[in-house]
C-alpha positions as CSV (number, residue, x, y, z in Angstrom):
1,X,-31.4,-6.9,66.2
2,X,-32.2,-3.5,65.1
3,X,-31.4,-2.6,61.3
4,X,-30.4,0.2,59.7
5,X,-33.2,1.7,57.1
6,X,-33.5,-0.8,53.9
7,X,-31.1,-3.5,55.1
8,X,-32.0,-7.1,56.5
9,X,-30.3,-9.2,58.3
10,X,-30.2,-13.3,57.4
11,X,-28.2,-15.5,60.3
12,X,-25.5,-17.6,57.8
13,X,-23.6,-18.9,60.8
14,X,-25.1,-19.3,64.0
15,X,-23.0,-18.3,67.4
16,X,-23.0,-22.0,68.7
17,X,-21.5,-23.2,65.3
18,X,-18.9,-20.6,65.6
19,X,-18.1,-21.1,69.4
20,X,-17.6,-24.8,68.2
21,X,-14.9,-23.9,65.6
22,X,-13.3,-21.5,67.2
23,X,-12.1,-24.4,69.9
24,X,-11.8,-27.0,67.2
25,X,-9.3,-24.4,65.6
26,X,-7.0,-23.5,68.9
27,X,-7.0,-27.2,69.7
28,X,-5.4,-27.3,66.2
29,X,-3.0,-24.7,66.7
30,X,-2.2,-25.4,70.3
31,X,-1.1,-28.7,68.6
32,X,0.6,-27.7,65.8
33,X,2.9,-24.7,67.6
34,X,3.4,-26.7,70.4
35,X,7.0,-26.0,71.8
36,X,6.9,-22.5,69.7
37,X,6.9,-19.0,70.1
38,X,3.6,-17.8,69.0
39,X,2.6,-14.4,68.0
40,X,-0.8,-14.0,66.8
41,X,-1.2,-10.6,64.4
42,X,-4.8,-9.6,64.2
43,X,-5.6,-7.5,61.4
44,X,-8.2,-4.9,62.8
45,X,-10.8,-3.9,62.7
46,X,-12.6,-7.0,61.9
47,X,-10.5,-9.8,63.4
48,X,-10.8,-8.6,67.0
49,X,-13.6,-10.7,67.8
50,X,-12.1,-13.5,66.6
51,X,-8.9,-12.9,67.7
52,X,-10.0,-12.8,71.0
53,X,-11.9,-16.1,71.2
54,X,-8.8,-18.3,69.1
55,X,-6.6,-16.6,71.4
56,X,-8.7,-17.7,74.3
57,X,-8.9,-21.7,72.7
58,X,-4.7,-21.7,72.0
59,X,-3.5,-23.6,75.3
60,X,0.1,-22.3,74.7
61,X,1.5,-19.0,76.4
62,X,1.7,-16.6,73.1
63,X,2.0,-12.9,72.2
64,X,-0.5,-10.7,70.5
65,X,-0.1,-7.9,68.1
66,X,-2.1,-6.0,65.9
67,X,-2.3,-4.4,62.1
68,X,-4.9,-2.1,60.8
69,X,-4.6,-1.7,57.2
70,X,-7.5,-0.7,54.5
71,X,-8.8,-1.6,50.9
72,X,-11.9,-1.0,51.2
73,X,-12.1,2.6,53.0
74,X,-16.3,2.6,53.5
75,X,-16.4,0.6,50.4
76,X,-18.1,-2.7,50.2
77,X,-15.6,-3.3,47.0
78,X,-11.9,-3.4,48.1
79,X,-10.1,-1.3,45.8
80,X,-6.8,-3.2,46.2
81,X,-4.9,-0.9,46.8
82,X,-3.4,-1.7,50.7
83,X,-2.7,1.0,53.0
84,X,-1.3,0.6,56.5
85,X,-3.0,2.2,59.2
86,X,-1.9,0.8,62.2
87,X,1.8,-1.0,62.0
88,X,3.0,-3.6,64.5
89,X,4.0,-2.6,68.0
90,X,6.4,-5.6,68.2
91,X,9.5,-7.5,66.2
92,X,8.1,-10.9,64.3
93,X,11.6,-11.3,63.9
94,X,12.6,-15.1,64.7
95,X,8.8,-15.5,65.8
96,X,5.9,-17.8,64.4
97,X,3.6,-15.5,63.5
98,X,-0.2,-16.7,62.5
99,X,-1.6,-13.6,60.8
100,X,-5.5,-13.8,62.5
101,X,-7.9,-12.2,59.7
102,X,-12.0,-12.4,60.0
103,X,-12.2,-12.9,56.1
104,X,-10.2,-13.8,53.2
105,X,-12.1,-12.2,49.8
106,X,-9.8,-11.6,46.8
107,X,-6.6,-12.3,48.1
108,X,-5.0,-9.2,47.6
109,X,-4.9,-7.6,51.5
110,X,-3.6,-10.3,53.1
111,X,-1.3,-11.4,50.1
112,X,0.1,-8.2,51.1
113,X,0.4,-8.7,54.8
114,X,2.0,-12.0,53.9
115,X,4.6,-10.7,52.5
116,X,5.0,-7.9,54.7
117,X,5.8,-10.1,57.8
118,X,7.9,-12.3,56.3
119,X,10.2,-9.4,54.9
120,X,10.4,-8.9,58.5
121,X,12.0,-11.6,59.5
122,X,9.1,-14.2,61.2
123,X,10.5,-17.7,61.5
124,X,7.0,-18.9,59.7
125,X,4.1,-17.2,58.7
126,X,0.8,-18.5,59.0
127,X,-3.1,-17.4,58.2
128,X,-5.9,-18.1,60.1
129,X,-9.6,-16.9,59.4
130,X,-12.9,-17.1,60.2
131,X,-14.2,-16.9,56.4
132,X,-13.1,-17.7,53.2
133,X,-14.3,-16.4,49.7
134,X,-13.0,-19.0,47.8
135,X,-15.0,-17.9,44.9
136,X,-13.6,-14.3,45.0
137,X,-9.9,-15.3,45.4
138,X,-8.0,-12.9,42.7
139,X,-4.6,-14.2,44.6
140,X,-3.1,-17.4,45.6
141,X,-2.9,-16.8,49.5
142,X,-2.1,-19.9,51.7
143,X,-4.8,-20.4,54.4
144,X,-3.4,-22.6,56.8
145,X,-6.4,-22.5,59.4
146,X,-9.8,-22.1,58.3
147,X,-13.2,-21.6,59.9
148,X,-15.6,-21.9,57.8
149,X,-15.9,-21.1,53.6
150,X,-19.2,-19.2,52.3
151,X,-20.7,-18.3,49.3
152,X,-19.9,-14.4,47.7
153,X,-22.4,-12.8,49.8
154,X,-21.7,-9.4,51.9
155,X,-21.9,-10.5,55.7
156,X,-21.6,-9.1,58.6
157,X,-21.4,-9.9,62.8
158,X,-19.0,-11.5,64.7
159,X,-16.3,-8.5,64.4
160,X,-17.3,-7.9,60.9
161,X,-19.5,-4.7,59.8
162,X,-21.3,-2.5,57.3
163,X,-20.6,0.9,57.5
164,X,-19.1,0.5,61.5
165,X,-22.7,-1.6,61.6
166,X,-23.0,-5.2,62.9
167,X,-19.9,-5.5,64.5
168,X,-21.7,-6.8,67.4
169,X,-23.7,-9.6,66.1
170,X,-22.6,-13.1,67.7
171,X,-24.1,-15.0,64.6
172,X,-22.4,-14.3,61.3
173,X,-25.4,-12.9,58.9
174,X,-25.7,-12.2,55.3
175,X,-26.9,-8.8,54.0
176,X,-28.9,-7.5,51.7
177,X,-30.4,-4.3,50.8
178,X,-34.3,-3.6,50.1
């Protein structure tokens, strides 16, 4: 893969690994929401990668809806501050929702989203992600389903991106700058 000027690339997670998650994960969610109304709330941009494969693994007829929000604007820093971009198309009201996010840093975004479908009446509220930042977590936030936890490095691929950059990538890669 081509990189932008000063950046490399270093493959974290390889595509195969992920595939193989990805179905462990919807086997575990096609068990646990079995007999359920499932909506699955991807929070773009990020997530729709993801989103797409889970939702491809989750042997259950379910709904899909999506949020945009920001913290980070083109910020590698989320600010904390959470703005919605893009609301939900669709009532979560009496609905299991499993929020679908490709990584969970401080805590502080999808703390927010949390909240925000519950006020809204879901019937549960779950979080899914690919990534988790354990290390970074400013905010108790209940991951429920979990792909895989890394270290506090900047990555990028699978749905996730620098700058619009990477997004691409079928390997999950860590960052740096030269």
């Amino acid at each position: 893969m081509r990189t932008a000027a000063g950046e490399r690339l270093e493959v974290m997670i390889e595509a195969q690994q992920i595939r193989g998650r990805v179905e462990q994960l919807g086997e575990q969610i096609t068990r646990d929401y079995e007999d359920k109304e499932l909506m699955l709330i991807g929070i773009l941009k990020g997530s729709f990668v993801f989103i797409a494969d889970l939702a491809r693994c989750i042997d259950l007829p379910l709904a899909v809806d999506f949020m945009a929000v920001s913290s980070y604007g083109m910020s590698t820093q989320s600010s904390g501050v959470v703005r919605i971009i893009k609301d939900l198309d669709h009532s979560v009201e009496g609905k299991h929702v499993l929020v679908v996010e490709d990584i969970v840093d401080t805590g502080l975004t999808l703390n927010y989203i949390y909240g925000h479908v519950r006020a809204r009446g879901a019937m549960s509220v779950k979080i899914c992600t690919l990534l988790d930042k354990v290390s970074r977590r400013q905010v108790a936030v209940p991951v429920h389903y979990k792909g895989f936890e890394i270290p506090d490095d900047f990555v990028v691929g699978y749905g996730l991106d620098v700058e619009e950059r990477y997004r691409n990538l079928g390997d999950v890669c860590r960052v740096t700058r030269t």
